[in-house]
C-alpha positions as CSV (number, residue, x, y, z in Angstrom):
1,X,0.0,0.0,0.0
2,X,1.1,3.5,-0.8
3,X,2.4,5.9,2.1
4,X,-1.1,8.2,0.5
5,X,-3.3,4.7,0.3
6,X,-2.2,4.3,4.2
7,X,-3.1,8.2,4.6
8,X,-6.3,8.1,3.4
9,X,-7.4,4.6,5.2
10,X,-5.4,5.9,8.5
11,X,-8.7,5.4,10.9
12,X,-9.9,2.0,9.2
13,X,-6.6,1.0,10.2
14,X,-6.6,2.2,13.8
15,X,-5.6,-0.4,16.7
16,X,-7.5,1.2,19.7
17,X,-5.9,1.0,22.9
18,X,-8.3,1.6,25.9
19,X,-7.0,4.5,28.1
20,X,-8.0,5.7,32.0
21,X,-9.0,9.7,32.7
22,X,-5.8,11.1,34.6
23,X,-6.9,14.4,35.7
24,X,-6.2,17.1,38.0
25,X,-7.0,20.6,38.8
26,X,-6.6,22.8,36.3
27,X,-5.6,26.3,37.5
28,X,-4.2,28.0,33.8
29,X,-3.5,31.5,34.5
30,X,-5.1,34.2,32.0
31,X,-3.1,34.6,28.9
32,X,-1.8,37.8,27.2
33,X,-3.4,39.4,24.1
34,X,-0.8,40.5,22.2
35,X,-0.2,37.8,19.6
36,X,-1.8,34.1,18.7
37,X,-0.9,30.9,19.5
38,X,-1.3,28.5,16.6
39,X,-1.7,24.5,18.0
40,X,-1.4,21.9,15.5
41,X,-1.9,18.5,16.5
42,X,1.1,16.1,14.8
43,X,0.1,12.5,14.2
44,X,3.1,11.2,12.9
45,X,4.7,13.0,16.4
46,X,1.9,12.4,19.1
47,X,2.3,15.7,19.7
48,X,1.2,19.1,19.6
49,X,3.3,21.4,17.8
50,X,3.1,25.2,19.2
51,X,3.6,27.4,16.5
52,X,4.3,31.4,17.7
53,X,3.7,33.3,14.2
54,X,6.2,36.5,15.3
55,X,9.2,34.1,15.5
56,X,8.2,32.0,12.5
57,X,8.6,28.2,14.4
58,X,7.5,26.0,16.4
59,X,8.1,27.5,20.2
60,X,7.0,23.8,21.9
61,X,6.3,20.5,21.2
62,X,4.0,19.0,23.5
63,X,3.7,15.0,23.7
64,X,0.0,14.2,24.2
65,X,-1.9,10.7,22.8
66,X,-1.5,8.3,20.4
67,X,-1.9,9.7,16.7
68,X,-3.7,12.8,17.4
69,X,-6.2,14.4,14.9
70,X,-8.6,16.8,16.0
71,X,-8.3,20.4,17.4
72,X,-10.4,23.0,19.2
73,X,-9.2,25.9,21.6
74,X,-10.8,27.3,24.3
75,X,-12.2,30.9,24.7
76,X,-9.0,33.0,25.9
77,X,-6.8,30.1,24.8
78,X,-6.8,28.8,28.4
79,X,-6.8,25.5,26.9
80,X,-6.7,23.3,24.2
81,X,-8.1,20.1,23.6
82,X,-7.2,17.1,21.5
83,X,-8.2,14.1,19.8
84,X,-6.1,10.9,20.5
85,X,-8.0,7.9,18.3
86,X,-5.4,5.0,19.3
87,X,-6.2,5.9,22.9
88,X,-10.1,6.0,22.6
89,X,-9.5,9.7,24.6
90,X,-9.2,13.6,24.3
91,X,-6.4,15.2,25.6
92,X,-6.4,18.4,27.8
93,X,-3.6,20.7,27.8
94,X,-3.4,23.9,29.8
95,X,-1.3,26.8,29.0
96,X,0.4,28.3,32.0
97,X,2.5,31.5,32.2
98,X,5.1,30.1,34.1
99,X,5.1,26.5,33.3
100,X,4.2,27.0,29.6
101,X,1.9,24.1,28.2
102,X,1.3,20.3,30.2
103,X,-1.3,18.1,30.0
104,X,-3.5,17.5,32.7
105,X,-6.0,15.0,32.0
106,X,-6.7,12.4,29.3
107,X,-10.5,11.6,28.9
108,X,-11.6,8.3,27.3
109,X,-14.2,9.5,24.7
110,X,-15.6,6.1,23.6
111,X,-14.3,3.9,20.3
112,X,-12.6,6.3,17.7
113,X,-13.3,10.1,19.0
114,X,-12.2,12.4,15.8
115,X,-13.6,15.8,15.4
116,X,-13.7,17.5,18.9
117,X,-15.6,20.8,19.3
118,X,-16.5,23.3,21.8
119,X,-19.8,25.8,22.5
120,X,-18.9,29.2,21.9
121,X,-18.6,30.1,25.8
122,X,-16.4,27.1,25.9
123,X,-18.7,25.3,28.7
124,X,-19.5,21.8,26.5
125,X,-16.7,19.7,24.6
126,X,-18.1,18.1,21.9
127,X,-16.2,14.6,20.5
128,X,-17.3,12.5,17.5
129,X,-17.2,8.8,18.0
130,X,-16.6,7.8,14.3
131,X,-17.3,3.9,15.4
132,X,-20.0,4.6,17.8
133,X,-22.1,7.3,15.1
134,X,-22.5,9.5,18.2
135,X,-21.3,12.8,19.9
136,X,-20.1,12.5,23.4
137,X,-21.0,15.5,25.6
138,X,-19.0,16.7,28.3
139,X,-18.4,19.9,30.8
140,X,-15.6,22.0,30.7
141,X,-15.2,22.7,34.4
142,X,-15.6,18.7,35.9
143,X,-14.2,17.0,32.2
144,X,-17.5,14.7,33.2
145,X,-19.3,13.0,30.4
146,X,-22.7,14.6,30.2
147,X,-24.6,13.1,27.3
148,X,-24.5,10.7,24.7
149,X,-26.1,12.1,20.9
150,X,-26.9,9.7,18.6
151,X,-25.7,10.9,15.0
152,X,-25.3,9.5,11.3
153,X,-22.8,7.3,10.4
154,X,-19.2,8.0,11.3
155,X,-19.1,11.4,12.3
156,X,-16.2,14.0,11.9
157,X,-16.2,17.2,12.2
158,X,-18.3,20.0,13.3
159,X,-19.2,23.3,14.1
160,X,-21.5,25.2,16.6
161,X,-23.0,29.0,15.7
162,X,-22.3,31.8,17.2
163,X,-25.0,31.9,19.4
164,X,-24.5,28.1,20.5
165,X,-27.9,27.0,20.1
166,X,-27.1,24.3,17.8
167,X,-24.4,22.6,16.8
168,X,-23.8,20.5,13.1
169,X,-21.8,17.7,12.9
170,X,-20.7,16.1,9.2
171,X,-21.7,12.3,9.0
172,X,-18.8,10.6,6.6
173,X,-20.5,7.4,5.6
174,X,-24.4,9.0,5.8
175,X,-24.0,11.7,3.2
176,X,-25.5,13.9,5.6
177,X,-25.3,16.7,8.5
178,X,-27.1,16.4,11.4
179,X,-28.5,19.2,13.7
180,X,-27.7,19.4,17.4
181,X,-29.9,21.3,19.9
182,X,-27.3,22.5,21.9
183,X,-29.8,23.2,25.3
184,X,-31.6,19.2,24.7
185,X,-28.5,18.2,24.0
186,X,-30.5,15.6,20.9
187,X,-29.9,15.8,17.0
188,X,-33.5,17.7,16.0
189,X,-33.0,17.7,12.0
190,X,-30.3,16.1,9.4
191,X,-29.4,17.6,6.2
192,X,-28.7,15.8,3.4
193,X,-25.3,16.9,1.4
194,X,-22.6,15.4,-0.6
195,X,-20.7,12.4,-0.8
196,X,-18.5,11.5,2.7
197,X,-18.7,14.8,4.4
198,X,-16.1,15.9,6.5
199,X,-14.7,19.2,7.4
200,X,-17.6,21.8,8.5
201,X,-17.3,25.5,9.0
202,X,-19.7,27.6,10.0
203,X,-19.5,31.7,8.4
204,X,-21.5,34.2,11.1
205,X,-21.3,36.3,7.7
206,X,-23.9,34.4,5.6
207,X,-25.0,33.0,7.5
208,X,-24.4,29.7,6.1
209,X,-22.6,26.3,6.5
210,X,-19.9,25.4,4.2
211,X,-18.9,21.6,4.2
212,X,-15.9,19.6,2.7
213,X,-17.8,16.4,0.7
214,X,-14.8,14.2,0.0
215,X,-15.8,11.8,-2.4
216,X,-17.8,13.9,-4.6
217,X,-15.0,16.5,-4.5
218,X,-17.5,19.4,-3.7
219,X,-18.1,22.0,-1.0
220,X,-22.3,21.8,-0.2
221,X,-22.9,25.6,0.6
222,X,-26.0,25.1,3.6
223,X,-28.4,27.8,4.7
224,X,-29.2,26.9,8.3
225,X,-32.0,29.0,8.8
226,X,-33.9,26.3,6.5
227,X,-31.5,23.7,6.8
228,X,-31.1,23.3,3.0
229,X,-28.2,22.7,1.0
230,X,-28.4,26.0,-1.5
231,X,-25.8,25.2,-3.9
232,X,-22.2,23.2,-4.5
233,X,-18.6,24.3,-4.9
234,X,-16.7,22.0,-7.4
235,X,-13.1,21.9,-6.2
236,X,-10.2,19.2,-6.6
237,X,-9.8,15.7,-5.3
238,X,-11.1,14.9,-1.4
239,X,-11.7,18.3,-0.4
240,X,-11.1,17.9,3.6
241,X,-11.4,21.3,5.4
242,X,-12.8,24.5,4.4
243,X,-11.7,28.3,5.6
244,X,-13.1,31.8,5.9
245,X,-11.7,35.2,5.9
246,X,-13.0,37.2,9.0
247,X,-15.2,39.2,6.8
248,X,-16.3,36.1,4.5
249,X,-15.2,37.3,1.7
250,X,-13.1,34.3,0.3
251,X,-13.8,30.8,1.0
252,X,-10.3,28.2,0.8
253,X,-10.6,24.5,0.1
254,X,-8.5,21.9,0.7
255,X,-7.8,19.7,-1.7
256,X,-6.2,16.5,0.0
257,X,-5.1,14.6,-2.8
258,X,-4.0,17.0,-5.4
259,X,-1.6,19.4,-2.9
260,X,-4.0,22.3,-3.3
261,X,-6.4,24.9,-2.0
262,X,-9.1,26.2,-4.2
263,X,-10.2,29.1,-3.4
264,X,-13.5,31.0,-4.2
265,X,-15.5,35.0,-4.3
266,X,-17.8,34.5,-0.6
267,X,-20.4,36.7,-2.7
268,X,-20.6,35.3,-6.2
269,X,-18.8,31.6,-5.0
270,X,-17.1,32.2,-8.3
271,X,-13.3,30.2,-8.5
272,X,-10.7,32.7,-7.7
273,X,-7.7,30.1,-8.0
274,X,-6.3,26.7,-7.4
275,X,-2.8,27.4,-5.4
276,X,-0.7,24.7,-5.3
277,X,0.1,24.5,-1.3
278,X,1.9,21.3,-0.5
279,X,1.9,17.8,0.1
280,X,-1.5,16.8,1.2
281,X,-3.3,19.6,3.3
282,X,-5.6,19.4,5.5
283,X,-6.9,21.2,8.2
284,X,-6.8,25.2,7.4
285,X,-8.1,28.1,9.0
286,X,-8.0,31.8,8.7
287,X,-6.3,34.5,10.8
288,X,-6.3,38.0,12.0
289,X,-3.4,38.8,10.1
290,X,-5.1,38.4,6.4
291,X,-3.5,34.9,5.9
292,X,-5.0,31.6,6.0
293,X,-3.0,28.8,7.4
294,X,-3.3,25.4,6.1
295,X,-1.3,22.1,7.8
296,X,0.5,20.3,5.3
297,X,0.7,16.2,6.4
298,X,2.7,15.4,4.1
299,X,5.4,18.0,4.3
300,X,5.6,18.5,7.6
301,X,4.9,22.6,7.4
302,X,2.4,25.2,8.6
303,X,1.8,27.2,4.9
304,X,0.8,30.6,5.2
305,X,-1.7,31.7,2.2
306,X,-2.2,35.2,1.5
307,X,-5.7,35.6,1.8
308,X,-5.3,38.9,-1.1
309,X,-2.9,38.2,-3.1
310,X,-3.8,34.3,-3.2
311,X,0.0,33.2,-2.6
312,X,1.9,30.6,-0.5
313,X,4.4,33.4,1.7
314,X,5.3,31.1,4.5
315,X,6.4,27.3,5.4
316,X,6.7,26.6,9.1
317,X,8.2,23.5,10.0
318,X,6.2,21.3,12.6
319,X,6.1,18.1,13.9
320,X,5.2,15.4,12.0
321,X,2.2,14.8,9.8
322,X,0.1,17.6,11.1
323,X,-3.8,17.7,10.8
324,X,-4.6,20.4,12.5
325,X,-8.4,19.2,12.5
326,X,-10.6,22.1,13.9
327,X,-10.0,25.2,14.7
328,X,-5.7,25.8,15.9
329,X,-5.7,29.5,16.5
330,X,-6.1,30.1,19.7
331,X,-8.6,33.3,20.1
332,X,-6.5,36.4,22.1
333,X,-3.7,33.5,23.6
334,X,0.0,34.0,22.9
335,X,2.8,31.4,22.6
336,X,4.6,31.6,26.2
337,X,8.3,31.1,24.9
């Protein structure tokens, strides 16, 4: 099998290990506001990579679960959470002033947790049990599991609004995206799309829903006030995360298996550009700075993609085959060393 065939099969292929919850209490003083702290989870590295964009590298490398995948930061950057599939559990990491980054609790999270999400106040953590075709619920302050949501088939990832009354969650092997009521914690609508959906963003600025479909090589543009798919973005092969500028003006694509991002106009959804990015990109998300950053698995780099002038400006090295799934810039946190 080829290093990409082994890529794209990675979580058919995953050997889960069962795992116990080590916790402890988490006392993670406030951090500063001055810059961002980019965290990109490494699966080749079982690591978290901590990227600090005014230096241009990696400032730590944190050792967390086996083959981490997903991502999601808190409000304030206090902590960051991760997906470890080959452990069955999340990992918690707090970011401390003097100490800099540690993990302080490991949280099973059922057969193959994935996608990992959190409510906008940052109260809930969201996981999606790819085997178990359900999101597991649990709060911030105890790390206690609170609910069990039953989904479609093999979820991945997903996206609350702004408001956090719902949250949607892309069901790989149901076509579909299903509709979580954030207060009854129950899935109240699904929504069919394209083919393997993966990647969801959600744009305050439409509002819509903009989901990766990874077989059918489309984007399926959703308005959620109906819950109807509107229209589809054709892009390149297994599109697997999408990005938006701050002011949704430009939507970026990545395109797993061609090394690109495709990027289109967030008004007309015209196609601005294919950029050829790097080996096999895959999680990406957009920055205050007017980039957008994609994680390149393949190549072991951070790219930078300038959100005007459509060009590859930066490559940061990371640890190895980085995913970056979810959102990795941590909101008004900065890199400690």
């Amino acid at each position: 099998m080829t290093f990409r065939a082994q890529a794209a099969a990675w979580i058919a292929a995953l050997t889960l290990l069962a795992t116990a919850a080590r916790a402890e209490p988490l006392a993670p003083s406030a951090p500063r506001a001055e810059s961002l702290a980019y965290y990109v989870t490494a699966q080749g590295a079982d690591a978290l990579s901590i990227v600090d964009l005014a230096r241009g590298r990696v400032v730590e490398t944190v050792k967390i679960g086996k083959k981490p995948a997903g991502v999601a930061t808190a409000p304030g950057g206090a902590r960051i959470y991760a997906t470890n599939p080959e452990n069955h559990s999340f990992s918690v990491i707090a970011r401390n002033a003097e100490d800099g980054h540690r993990v302080v609790a490991e949280i099973p999270a059922g057969a193959g947790p994935l996608g990992i999400a959190l409510d906008p106040k940052g109260e809930k953590i969201f996981v999606a049990d790819w085997y178990a075709d359900e999101i597991r619920a649990f709060d911030a302050a105890s790390l206690k599991e609170i609910a069990l949501i039953k989904v479609g088939r093999s979820p991945a990832g997903m996206a609350s609004d702004p408001s956090g009354a719902f949250l949607y969650v892309a069901n790989r092997e149901s076509d579909s995206v299903s509709v979580v009521d954030l207060a009854a914690l129950r899935t109240v609508a699904t929504i069919p799309v394209g083919k393997a959906p993966f990647g969801v963003t959600y744009d305050p600025n439409g509002p819509r829903l903009l989901v990766a479909d990874v077989q059918s090589g489309d984007v399926s543009v959703i308005d959620p006030a109906t819950r109807r798919e509107t229209r589809r973005l054709k892009v390149r092969s297994f599109p697997y995360a999408v990005a938006v500028t701050r002011d949704g003006g430009r939507i970026f694509v990545t395109n797993q298996h061609d090394d690109s991002v495709t990027v289109f106009d967030g008004a007309s959804y015209a196609e601005l550009k294919t950029i050829e990015t790097c080996g096999y990109p895959e999680g990406a998300q957009a920055a205050p700075d007017g980039a957008v950053y994609v994680a390149c698995w393949m190549d072991d780099v951070l790219a930078r993609i300038d959100a005007k002038t459509l060009e590859v400006t930066a490559k940061i090295p990371v640890a190895a085959s980085p995913r970056a799934f979810g959102p990795f810039i941590a909101p008004d946190a900065s890199p400690v060393r």
